[in-house]
N, C-alpha and C positions, 0 to 999 in steps of 0.2 A: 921939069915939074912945072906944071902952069899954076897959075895967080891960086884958084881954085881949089887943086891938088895941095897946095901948100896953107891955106885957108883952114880946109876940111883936115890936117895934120894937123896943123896950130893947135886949131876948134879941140880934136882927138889928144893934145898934150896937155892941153888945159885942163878938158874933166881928168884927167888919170893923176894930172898934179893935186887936183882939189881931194879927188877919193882918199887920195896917200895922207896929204893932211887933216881931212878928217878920220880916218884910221888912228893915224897920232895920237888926236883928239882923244878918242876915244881910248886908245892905252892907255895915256896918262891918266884921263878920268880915271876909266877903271882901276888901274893900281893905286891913284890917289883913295878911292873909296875902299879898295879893302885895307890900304894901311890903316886908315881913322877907324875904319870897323874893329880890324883886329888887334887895335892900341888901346880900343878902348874897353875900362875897366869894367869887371861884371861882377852885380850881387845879384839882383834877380832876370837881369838879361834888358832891360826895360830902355835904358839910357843907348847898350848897343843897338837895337833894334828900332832906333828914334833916327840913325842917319837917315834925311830923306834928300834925293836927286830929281835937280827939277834943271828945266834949261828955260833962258831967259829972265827968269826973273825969282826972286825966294819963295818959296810956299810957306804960309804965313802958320800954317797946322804942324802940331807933330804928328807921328804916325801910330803912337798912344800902342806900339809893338814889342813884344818882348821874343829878345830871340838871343839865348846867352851864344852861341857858339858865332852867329853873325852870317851864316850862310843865306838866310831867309835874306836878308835886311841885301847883300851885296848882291844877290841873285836878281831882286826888286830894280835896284837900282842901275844893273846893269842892261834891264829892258829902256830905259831912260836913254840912259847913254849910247845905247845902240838904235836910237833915233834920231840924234843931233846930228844934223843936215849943216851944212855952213851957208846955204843961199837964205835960210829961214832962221834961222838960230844964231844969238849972237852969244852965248856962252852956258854952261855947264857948272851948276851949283849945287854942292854936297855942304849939307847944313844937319845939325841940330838942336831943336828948337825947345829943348827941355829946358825946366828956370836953372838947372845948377849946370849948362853945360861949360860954361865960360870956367866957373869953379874946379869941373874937373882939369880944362884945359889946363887950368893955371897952379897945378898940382896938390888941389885937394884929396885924391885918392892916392895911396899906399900902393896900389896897383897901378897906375898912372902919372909917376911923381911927375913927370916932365910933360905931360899930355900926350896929345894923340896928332893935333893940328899941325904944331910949329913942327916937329919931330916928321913928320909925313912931308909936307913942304920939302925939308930938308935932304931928305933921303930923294923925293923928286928930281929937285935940283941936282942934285947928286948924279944920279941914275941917266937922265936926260938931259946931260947940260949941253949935248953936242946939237938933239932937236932943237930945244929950247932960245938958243942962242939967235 
């Protein structure tokens, strides 16, 4: 194999390691965003339909959507995340920016004693400690 040959392999190991890591990326996002979706509690749909995915930096709006079942909200967000590049993008943030969302986190809903965040996190962890690692 000459200098070259082994160059243009390296070069060809390198993107196919990066792809697989952003692949990763992008599972975890996604199952991180439908656990938050589907943890979270519904009266008129409004609070689920407020998870918004942005990359880089927080989006400062809520998304003022109501979507009780959470399919709209995770389908949204999964176009996000199925854009996050690693050469361009330094991370992947699923927020909701409603005033009482800290409250429900923190088990003001009957339907949500324990929240949606810390509980998704965990299951995470869980699920990928072998990527994650």
């Amino acid at each position: 194999m000459t200098a070259k040959q082994f160059t243009l392999q390296l070069n060809k190991e390198i993107a196919d390691t990066e792809e697989k890591i952003e692949d990763a990326i992008a599972l975890i996002a996604l199952d991180s965003l439908r656990g938050v979706v589907r943890k979270s509690p519904v009266d008129t749909g409004r609070f689920r339909g407020n998870w918004i995915v942005s990359k880089n930096a927080p989006n400062a709006k809520s998304s003022e959507v109501t979507d009780k079942n959470g399919g709209q909200t995770i389908t949204k967000g999964s176009g996000v995340i199925d854009t996050f590049k690693m050469d361009t993008d330094s991370r992947i943030i699923i927020q909701n920016n409603l005033p009482y969302a800290n409250r429900l986190e923190n088990g003001w809903s009957k339907q949500a004693p324990n929240g949606m965040v810390a509980l998704t996190v965990a299951e995470m962890q869980r699920k990928y400690r072998n990527v994650l690692i």
